[in-house]
C-alpha positions as CSV (number, residue, x, y, z in Angstrom):
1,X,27.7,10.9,-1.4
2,X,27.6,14.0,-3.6
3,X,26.5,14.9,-7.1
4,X,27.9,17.7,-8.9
5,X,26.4,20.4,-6.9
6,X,26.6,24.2,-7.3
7,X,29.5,25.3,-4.8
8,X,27.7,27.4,-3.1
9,X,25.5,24.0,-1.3
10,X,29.1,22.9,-0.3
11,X,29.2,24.5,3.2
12,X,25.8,22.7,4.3
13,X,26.4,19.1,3.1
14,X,30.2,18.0,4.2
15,X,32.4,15.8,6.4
16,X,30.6,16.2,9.6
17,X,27.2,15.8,7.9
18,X,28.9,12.5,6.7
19,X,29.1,11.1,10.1
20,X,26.2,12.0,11.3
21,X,24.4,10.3,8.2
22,X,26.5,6.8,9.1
23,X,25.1,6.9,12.9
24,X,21.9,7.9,11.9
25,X,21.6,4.6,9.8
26,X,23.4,2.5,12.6
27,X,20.9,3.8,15.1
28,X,17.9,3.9,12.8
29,X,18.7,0.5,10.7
30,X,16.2,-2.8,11.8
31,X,18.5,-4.0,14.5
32,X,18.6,-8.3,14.0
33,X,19.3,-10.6,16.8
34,X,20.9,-12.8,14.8
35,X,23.0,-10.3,13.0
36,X,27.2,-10.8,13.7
37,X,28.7,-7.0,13.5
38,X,30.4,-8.0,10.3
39,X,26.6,-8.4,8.9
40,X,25.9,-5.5,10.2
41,X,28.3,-3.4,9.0
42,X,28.0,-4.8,5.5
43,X,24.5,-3.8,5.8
44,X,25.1,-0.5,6.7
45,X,27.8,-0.4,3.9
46,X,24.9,-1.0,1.8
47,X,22.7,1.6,3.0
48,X,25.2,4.3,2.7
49,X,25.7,2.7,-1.0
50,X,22.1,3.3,-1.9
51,X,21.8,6.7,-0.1
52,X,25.3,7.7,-2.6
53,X,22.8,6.6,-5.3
54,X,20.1,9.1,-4.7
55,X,23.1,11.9,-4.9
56,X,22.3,14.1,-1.9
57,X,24.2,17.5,-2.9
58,X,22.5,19.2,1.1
59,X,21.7,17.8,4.0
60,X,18.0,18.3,3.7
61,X,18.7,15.6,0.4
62,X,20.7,13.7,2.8
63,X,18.1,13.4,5.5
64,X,15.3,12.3,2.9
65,X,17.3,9.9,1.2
66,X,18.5,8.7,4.7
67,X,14.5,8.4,5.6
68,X,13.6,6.7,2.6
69,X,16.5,3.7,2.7
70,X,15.6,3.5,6.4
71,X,11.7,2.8,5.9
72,X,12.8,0.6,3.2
73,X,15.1,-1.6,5.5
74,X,12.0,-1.2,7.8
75,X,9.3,-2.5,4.8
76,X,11.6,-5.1,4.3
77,X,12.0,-6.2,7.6
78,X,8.5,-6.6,8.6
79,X,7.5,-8.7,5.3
80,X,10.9,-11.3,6.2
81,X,8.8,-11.3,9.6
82,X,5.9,-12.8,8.6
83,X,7.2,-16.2,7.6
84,X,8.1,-16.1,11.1
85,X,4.7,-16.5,12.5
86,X,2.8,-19.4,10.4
87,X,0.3,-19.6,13.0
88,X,-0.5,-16.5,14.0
89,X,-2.8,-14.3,11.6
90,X,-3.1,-11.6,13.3
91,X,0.5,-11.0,14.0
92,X,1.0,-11.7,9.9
93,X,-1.6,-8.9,9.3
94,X,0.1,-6.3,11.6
95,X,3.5,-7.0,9.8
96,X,2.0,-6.8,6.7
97,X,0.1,-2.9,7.8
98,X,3.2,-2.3,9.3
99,X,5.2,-3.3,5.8
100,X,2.8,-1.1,3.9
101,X,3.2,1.8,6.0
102,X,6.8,2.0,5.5
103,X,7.0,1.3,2.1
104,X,4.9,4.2,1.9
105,X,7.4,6.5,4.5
106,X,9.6,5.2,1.9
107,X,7.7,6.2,-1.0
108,X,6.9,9.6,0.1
109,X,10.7,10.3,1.3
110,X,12.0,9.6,-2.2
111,X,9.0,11.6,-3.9
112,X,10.4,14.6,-1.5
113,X,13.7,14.0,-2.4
114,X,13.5,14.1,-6.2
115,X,11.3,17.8,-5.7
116,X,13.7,19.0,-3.6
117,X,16.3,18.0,-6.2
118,X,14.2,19.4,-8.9
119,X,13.9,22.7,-7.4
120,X,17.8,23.1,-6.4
121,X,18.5,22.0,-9.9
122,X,16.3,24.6,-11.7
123,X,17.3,27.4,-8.9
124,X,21.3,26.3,-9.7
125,X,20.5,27.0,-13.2
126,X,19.8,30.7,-12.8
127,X,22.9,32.5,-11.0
128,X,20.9,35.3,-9.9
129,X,19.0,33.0,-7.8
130,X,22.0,30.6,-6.9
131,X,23.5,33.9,-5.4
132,X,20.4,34.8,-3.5
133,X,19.9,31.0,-2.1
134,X,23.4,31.0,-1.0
135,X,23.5,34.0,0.5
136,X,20.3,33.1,2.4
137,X,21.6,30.2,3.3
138,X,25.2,31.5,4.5
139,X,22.7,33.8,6.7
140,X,20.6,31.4,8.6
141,X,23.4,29.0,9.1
142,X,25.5,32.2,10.9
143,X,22.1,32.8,13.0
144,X,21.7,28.8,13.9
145,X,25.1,28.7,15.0
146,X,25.2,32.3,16.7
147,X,22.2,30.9,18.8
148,X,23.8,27.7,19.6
149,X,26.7,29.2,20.8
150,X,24.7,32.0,23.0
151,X,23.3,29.3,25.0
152,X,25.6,28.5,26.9
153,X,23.8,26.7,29.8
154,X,22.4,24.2,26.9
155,X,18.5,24.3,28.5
156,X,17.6,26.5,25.6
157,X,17.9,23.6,22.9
C-alpha cells in the first residue's frame, strides 16, 4: 500500500499501521444484512485494493485515503437504499442527503489526500528539508511513545 516514498517516512507507515488500516475498514465498512463473510471479505479486499491505488507513503495518507473509500462505500450505500423504499419519499430524500453528504466526506478526503501528497512530494525533493521533516518526525514519534509508556495506569489517554 506504498508508493515509492523517501526512506525516511518508512518508520511511520509499516506493518502494524497495515493492520490497523484492514480493521479500520472492517469496522468502518456499510455492514449488509444480507452479506455472507465471503462477500464481505471480498469487499473489504476491494477497499484495501482502492486504498493501494491512492499510494499512501504515511499514515496520515493512509487514514485520508482510508476516510475517503469509507464515505464512498457509505455514498454508495445510501443511493442502493433508496430503491428500497418505493413508497416512502421522505425516507428516499434522507438517503439521498445522506448520499450527498458522503460523497462529499469523500470528496474532501481525497482533495486532502492529494495536498498532503503534494506537499511530501515537493518537501522529499529538497534533502535539506527531507532531513529536517524526518528528524521532526523521529522526534515527536519518541515523545508520543515516551508518553504512552509513562502512563502506566492507562487513565491518562
Amino acid at each position: 500500500m506504498r508508493d515509492t516514498a523517501a526512506p525516511h517516512d518508512d518508520f511511520t507507515y509499516g506493518r502494524g499501521a497495515d493492520s490497523a488500516l484492514v480493521s479500520a475498514l472492517s469496522d468502518q465498512l456499510t455492514h449488509k444484512l444480507e452479506e455472507t463473510e465471503v462477500q464481505r471479505r471480498a469487499r473489504i479486499g476491494a477497499a484495501i485494493a482502492a486504498i493501494d491505488g491512492l499510494c499512501p507513503a504515511t499514515h496520515a495518507e493512509a487514514g485520508l485515503a482510508l476516510r475517503h473509500v469509507v464515505s464512498d462505500d457509505h455514498a454508495r450505500d445510501c443511493q442502493q437504499q433508496i430503491a428500497q423504499f418505493p413508497h416512502d419519499p421522505a425516507r428516499q430524500s434522507q438517503l439521498r442527503r445522506d448520499a450527498v453528504a458522503m460523497s462529499r466526506s469523500s470528496d474532501s478526503a481525497l482533495r486532502s489526500l492529494r495536498q498532503l501528497q503534494a506537499a511530501r512530494k515537493k518537501r522529499d525533493a529538497n534533502p535539506e528539508a527531507a532531513r529536517a521533516a524526518t528528524l521532526a518526525q523521529h522526534r515527536a514519534l519518541s515523545a508520543m511513545y515516551e508518553a504512552l509508556r509513562d502512563d502506566k495506569d492507562g487513565d491518562g489517554f
